[in-house]
C-alpha positions in Angstrom: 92.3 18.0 23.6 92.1 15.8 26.6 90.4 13.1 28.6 87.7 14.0 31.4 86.5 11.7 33.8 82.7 13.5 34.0 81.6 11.6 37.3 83.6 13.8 38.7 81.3 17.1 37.7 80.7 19.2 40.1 77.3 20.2 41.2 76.2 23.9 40.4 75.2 26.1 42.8 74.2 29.9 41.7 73.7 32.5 44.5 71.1 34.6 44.7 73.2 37.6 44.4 74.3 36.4 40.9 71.0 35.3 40.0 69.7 38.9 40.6 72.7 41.2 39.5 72.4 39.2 35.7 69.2 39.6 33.9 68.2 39.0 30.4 69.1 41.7 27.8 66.9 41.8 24.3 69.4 43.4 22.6 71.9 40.1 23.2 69.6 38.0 22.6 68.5 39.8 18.9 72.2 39.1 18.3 72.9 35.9 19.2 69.8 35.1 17.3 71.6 35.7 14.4 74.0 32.7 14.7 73.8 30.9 11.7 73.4 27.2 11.4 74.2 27.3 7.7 77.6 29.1 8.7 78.5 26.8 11.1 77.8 23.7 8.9 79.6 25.0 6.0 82.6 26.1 7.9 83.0 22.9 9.8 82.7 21.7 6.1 85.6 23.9 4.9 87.6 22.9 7.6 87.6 19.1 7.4 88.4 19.6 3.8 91.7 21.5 4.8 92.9 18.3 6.4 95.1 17.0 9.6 96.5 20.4 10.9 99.8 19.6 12.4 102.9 21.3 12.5 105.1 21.4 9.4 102.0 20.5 7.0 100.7 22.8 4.2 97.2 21.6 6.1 98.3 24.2 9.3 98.9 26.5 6.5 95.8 26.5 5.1 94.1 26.8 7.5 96.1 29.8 9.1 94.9 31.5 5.6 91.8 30.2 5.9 91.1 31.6 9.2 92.6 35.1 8.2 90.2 35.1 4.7 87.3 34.8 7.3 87.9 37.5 9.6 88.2 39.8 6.7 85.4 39.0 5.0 83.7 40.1 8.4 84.8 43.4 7.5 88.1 43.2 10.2 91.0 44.9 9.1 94.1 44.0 8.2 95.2 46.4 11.1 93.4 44.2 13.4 94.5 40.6 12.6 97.7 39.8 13.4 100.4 36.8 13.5 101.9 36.0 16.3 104.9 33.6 15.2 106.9 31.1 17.7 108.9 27.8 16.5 109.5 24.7 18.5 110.8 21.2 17.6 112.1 22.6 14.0 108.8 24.0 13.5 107.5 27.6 12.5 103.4 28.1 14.0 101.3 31.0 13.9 98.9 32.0 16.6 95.7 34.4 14.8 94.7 37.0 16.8 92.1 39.5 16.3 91.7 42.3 18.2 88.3 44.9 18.8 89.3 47.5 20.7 86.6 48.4 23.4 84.6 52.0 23.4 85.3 52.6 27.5 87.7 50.1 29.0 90.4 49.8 25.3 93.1 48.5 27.2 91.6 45.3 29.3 90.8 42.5 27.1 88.2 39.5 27.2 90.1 37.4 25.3 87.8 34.2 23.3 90.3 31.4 22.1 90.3 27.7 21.0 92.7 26.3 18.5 92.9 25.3 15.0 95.5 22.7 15.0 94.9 19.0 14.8 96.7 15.8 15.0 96.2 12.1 13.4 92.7 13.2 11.6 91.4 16.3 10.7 90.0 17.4 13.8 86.7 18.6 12.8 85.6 18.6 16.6 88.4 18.6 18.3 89.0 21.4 17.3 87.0 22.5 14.4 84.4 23.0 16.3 85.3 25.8 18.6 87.4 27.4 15.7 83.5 27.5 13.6 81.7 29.4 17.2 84.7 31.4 17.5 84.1 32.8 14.0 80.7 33.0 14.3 81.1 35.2 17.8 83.7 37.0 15.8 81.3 38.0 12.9 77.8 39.0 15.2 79.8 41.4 17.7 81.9 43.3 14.7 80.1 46.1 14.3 78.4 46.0 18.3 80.3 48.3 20.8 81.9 47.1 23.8 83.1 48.3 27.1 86.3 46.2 26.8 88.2 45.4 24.1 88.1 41.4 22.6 90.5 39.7 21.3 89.7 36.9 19.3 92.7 34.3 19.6 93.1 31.1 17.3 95.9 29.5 18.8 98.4 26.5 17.4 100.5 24.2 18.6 97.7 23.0 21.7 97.8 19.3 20.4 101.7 19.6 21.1 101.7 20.3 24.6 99.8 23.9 24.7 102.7 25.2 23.0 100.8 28.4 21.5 99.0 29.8 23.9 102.2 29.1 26.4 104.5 31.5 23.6 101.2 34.0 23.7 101.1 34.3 27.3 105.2 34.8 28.1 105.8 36.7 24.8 102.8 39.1 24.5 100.6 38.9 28.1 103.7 39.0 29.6 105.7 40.8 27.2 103.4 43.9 27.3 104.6 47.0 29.5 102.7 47.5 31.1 101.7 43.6 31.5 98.2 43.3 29.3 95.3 43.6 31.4 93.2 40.4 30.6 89.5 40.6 32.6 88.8 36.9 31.8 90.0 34.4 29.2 87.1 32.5 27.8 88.1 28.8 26.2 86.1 26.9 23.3 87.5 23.2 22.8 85.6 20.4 21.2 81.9 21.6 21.5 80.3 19.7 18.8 78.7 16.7 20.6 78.2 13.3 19.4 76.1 11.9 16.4 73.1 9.8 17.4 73.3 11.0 20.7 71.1 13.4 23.0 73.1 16.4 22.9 71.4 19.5 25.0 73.8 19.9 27.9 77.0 22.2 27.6 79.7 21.9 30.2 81.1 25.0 31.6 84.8 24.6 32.6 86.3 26.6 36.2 89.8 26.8 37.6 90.0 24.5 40.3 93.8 24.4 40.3 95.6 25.1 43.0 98.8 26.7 41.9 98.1 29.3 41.5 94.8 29.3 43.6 94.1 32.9 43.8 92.2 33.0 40.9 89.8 30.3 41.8 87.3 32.6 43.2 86.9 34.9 40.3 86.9 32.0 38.0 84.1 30.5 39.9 82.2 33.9 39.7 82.7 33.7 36.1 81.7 30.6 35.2 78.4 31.2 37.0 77.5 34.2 34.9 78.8 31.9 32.0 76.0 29.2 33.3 73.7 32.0 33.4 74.0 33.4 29.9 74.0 29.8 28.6 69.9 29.7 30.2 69.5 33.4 29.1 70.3 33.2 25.5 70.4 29.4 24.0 67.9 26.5 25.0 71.1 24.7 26.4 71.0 23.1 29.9 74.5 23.6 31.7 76.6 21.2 34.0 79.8 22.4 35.8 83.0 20.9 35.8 86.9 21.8 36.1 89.5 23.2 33.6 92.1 20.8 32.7 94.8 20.8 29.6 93.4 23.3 27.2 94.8 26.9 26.4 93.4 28.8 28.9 96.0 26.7 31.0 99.1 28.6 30.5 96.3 32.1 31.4 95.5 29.9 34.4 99.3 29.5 35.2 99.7 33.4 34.8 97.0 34.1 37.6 94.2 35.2 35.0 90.7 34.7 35.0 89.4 31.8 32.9 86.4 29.8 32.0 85.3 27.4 29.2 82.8 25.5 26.8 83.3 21.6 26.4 80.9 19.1 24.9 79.0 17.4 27.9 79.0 14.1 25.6 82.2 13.3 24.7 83.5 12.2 21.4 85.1 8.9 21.2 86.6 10.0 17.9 89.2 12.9 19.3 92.4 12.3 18.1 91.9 9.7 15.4 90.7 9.5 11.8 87.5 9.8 12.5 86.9 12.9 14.3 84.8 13.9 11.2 81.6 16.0 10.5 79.8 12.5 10.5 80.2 11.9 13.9 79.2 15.4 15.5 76.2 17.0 15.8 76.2 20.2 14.2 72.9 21.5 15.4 74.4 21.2 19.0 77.7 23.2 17.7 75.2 25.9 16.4 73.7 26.1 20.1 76.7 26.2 21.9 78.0 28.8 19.6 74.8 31.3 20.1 75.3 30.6 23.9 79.1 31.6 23.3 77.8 34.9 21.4 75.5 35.9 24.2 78.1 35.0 27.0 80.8 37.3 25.1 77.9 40.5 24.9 77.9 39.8 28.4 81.7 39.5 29.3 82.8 42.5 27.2 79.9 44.6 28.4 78.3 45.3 24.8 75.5 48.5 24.1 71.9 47.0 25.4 70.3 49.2 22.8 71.0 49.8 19.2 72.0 53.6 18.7 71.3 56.1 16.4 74.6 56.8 15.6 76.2 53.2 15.2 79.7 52.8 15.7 80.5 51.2 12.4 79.8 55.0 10.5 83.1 55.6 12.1 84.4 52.5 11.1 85.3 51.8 14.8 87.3 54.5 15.4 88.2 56.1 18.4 90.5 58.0 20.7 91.2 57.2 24.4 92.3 57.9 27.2 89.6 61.0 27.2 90.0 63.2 29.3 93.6 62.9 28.8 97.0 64.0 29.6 100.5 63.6 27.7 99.0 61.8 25.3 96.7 60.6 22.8 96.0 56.4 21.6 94.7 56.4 18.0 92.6 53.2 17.4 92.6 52.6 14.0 88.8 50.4 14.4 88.1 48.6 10.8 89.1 51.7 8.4 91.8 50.1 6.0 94.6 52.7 4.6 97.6 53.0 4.1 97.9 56.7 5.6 96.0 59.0 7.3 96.3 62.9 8.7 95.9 63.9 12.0 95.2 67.4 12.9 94.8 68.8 16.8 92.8 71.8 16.8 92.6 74.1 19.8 89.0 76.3 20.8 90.5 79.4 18.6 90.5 77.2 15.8 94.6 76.6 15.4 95.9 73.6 14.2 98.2 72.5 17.5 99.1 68.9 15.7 99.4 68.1 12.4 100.6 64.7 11.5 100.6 62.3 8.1 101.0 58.5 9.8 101.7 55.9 7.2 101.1 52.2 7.1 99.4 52.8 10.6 99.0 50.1 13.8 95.6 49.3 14.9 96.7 51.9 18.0 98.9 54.3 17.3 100.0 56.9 19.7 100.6 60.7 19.6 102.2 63.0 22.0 100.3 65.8 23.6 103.5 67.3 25.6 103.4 71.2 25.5 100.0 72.0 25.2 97.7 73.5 27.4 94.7 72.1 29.6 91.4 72.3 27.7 89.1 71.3 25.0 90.3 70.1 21.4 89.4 68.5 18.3 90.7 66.0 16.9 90.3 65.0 13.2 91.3 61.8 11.2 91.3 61.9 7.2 91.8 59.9 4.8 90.7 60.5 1.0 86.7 61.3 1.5 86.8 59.8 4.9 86.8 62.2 7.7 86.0 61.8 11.0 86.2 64.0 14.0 85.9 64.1 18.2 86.0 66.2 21.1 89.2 65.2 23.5 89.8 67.0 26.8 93.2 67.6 28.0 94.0 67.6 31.7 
């Protein structure tokens, strides 16, 4: 992490348009109620105990597998948690990402990120402490729909010169055809405040750069409706600063959206042997990681009200675009197999598609060419599991 000079925080001004088109939600709140201050404490435990996290050490390693072991005891699959893998200086990293794919917008991404590396001491705030809310965020919102998919990113290599999330954004942002559709990148660096200290004011981070400066504007917007959900859904004040040498960076470079969380108090320990548990104030870390949960509801546009039919009796599955036209993206959700059938049934009741798909992607995709416009059915099956929806074709 890096050095802020904080008399130079900017003073926050919220229009009345924003103040208005944001209200308070119960249903986000009920959820990022359930932040646990036991699970943060105990992770930011575990962590510390894995060591100094820097490249070529068993440490990065082990936490790597630590990271993945905690994500799928949230129930993700192994579908959804993927490696990407980039080397630099001699060195082999790994960048964790997680990905929930969204119920209405699947292929435009809030992406929520911090990384997990560390250098000279263990790094328990810098970084251990985002890493811990990003978990936490990651466990509440598993089985909650979204309008936009989330992808959970736990990036390496940031105390070498932002060297993950730089290999993320020109290998896979850019790398995607079409390019990935990112609606706003959402950073979580050394939130765990200072031991001893008054710690009730979170510092939300906007792009002030100006190369490029396009981007400013929306990143402005965001961070005010981050400042908002801070007030809405933790008893966090909020001060506003600038973005600066963290891994929404190399997003900023790339003309995306971003905005951040970043201790108002700043450790003196960062970087050093003693960036420890100790020294931090884990009560603060719990707060800024409910006001995290309620900011991400808000981002990724998740259900107000809890529904009947939840969308984790379908284990997340779902098929988009609907209506559709040539053809048909299968997301996978949290259902771990190995293979699965899919059968397309027309309104006469004939069986149009039939298709066995082993060792399956989170979103595979199936061709529709050849058949007519109208209404099908699609089924997925897999042993007892069966599940079934209603797709138009155009």
């Amino acid at each position: 992490m890096r050095p802020k000079l904080r008399a130079l925080l900017l003073s926050i001004t919220l229009s009345p348009l924003s103040l208005f088109a944001q209200t308070f939600v119960q249903r986000y709140a009920d959820i990022a109620n359930q932040t646990s201050q036991t699970n943060i404490t105990n992770n930011l435990t575990e962590y510390e105990a894995l060591g100094v996290k820097y490249r070529n050490t068993q440490a990065l390693e082990n936490a790597y597998q630590w990271l993945v072991n905690k994500y799928t005891s949230f129930g993700y699959s192994a579908a959804q948690i993927t490696t990407d893998t980039y080397s630099y200086s001699g060195s082999t990293c790994k960048n964790l990402v997680v990905t929930k794919v969204g119920t209405l917008y699947p292929n435009t991404y809030v992406i929520v990120c911090g990384h997990y590396d560390s250098i000279t001491g263990t790094g328990t705030n810098d970084n251990g402490s985002g890493v811990v809310s990003i978990l936490e965020i990651a466990r509440l919102l598993k089985n909650v729909n979204t309008e936009y998919s989330i992808k959970f990113i736990n990036f390496s290599g940031e105390e070498d010169g932002l060297r993950g999330s730089q290999h993320y954004v020109s290998s896979v942002v850019n790398g995607t055809t079409p390019k990935m559709d990112i609606r706003l990148v959402f950073n979580l660096d050394e939130v765990g405040g200072v031991a001893g200290m008054t710690n009730n004011t979170i510092t939300c981070e906007r792009d002030t750069n100006g190369t490029p400066s396009t981007n400013n504007a929306a990143s402005s917007a965001i961070t005010n409706e981050l400042i908002t959900c801070v007030g809405l859904y933790s008893p966090l004040q909020t001060t506003l600063s600038y973005a600066y040498a963290s891994d929404y960076m190399p997003f900023q470079a790339n003309n995306e959206i971003i905005t951040g969380f970043f201790e108002t108090n700043e450790t003196p320990h960062k970087h050093t042997a003693t960036d420890l548990l100790v020294n931090m104030d884990p009560v603060y870390n719990f707060k800024v990681a409910k006001a995290a949960t309620g900011a991400v509801l808000h981002f990724a546009k998740a259900e107000t009200t809890l529904g009947i039919n939840t969308f984790d009796a379908d284990n997340q599955i779902s098929f988009f675009p609907n209506p559709t036209k040539d053809s048909l993206h299968i997301n996978m959700g949290n259902l771990q197999v190995d293979k699965y059938n899919l059968v397309v049934t027309d309104v006469n009741g004939k069986n149009v598609i039939s298709k066995n798909i082993s060792n399956p992607k989170l979103i595979e995709t199936v061709g529709l060419e050849g058949l007519l416009k109208g209404m099908y059915l699609v089924t997925l099956s897999s042993g007892e599991k069966k599940i079934s929806k209603k797709i138009v074709i155009e």
